[in-house]
C-alpha positions as CSV (number, residue, x, y, z in Angstrom):
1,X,0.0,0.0,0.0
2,X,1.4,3.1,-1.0
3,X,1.7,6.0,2.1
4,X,1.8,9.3,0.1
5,X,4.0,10.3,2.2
6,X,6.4,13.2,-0.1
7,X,8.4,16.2,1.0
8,X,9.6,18.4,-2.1
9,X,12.1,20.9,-1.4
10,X,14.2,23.5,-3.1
11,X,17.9,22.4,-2.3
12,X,21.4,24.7,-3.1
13,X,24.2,21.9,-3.2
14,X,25.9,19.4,-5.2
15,X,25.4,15.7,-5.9
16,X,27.1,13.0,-8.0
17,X,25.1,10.1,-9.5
18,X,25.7,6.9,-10.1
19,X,25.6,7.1,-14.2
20,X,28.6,10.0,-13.7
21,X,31.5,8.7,-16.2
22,X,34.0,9.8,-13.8
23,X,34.5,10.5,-10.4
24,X,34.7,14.2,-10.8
25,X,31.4,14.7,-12.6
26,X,29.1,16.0,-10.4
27,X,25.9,18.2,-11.1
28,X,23.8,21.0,-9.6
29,X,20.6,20.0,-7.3
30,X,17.7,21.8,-7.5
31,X,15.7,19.6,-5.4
32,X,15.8,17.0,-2.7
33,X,12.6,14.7,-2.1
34,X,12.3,12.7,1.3
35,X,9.3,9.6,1.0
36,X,8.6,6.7,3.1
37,X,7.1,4.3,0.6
38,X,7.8,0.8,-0.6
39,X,11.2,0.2,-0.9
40,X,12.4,-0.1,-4.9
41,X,16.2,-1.5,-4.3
42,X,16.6,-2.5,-0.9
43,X,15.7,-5.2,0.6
44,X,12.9,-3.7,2.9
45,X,9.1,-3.5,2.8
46,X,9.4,0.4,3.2
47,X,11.4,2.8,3.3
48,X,13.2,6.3,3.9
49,X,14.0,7.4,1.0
50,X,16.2,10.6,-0.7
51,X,16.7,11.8,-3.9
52,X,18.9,14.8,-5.1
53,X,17.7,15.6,-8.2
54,X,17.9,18.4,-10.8
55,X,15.0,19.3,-12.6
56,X,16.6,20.5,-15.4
57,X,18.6,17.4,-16.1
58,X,17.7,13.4,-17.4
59,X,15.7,11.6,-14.9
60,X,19.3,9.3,-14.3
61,X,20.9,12.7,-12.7
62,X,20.1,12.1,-9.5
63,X,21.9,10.6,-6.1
64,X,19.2,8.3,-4.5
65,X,19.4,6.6,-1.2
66,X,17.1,4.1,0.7
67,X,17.1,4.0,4.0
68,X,15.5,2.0,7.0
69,X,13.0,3.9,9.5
70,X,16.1,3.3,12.2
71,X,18.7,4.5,9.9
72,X,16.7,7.2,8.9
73,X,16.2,8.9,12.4
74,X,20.0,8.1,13.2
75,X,20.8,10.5,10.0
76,X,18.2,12.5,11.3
77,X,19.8,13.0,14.5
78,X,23.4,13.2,13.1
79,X,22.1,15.8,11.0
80,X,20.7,18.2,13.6
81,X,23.8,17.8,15.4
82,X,26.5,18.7,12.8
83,X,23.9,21.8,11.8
84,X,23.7,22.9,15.1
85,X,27.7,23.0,15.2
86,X,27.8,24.9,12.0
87,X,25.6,27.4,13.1
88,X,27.8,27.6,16.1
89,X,30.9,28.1,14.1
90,X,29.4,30.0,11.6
91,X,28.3,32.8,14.5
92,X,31.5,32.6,15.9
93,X,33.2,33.7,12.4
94,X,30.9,36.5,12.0
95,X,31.8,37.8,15.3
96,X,35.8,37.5,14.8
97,X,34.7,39.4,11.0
98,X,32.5,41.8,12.8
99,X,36.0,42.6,15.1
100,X,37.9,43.0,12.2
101,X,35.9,44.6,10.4
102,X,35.6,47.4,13.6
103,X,39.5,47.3,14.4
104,X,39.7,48.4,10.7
105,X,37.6,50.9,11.1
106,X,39.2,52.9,14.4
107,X,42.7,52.1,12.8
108,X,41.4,54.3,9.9
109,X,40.0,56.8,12.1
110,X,43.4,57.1,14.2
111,X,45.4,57.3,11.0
112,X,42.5,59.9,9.5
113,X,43.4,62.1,13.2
């Protein structure tokens, strides 16, 4: 029985397929699609799955993966931790920027004096 269960969304990244001739041909995304439906290549009833995809290219352009309902929440997981690292690191990089940026500024003033 099929669950209709689709989320579409508009993704900014990079993927490489498994029809690339080399290693080094990789290809835009425009979208990423998470489903939990039956299964097409692994050996599971259902499944997670992900696809990379870009509109604009052959249906064979895409990075698939499918994953089980465990595996899934474990990426999940893994995921929200590494993002909320990133967001850490990215704040912290704007800050050391933002005191660059105003060290730059009074050194111009004192030289302006």
């Amino acid at each position: 029985m099929c669950t209709s269960i689709v989320e579409v969304i508009t993704a900014d990244g990079m993927a490489r397929s498994g029809t690339a001739k080399n290693e080094n041909e990789w290809f835009n995304l425009t979208h990423a699609v998470v489903a939990y439906d039956h299964a097409r290549h692994a050996l599971l009833d259902d499944a997670i799955t992900l696809d990379f995809v870009n509109s604009a290219l052959p249906p064979g352009a895409r990075a698939a993966a499918e994953l089980t309902l465990e595996s899934a929440k474990a990426l999940h997981a893994a995921l929200g931790k590494a993002i909320a690292e990133a967001e850490i690191e990215e704040a912290e990089r704007a800050e050391t920027i933002e005191h660059a940026r105003q060290a730059a500024v009074r050194a111009a003033q004192r030289a302006a004096a």
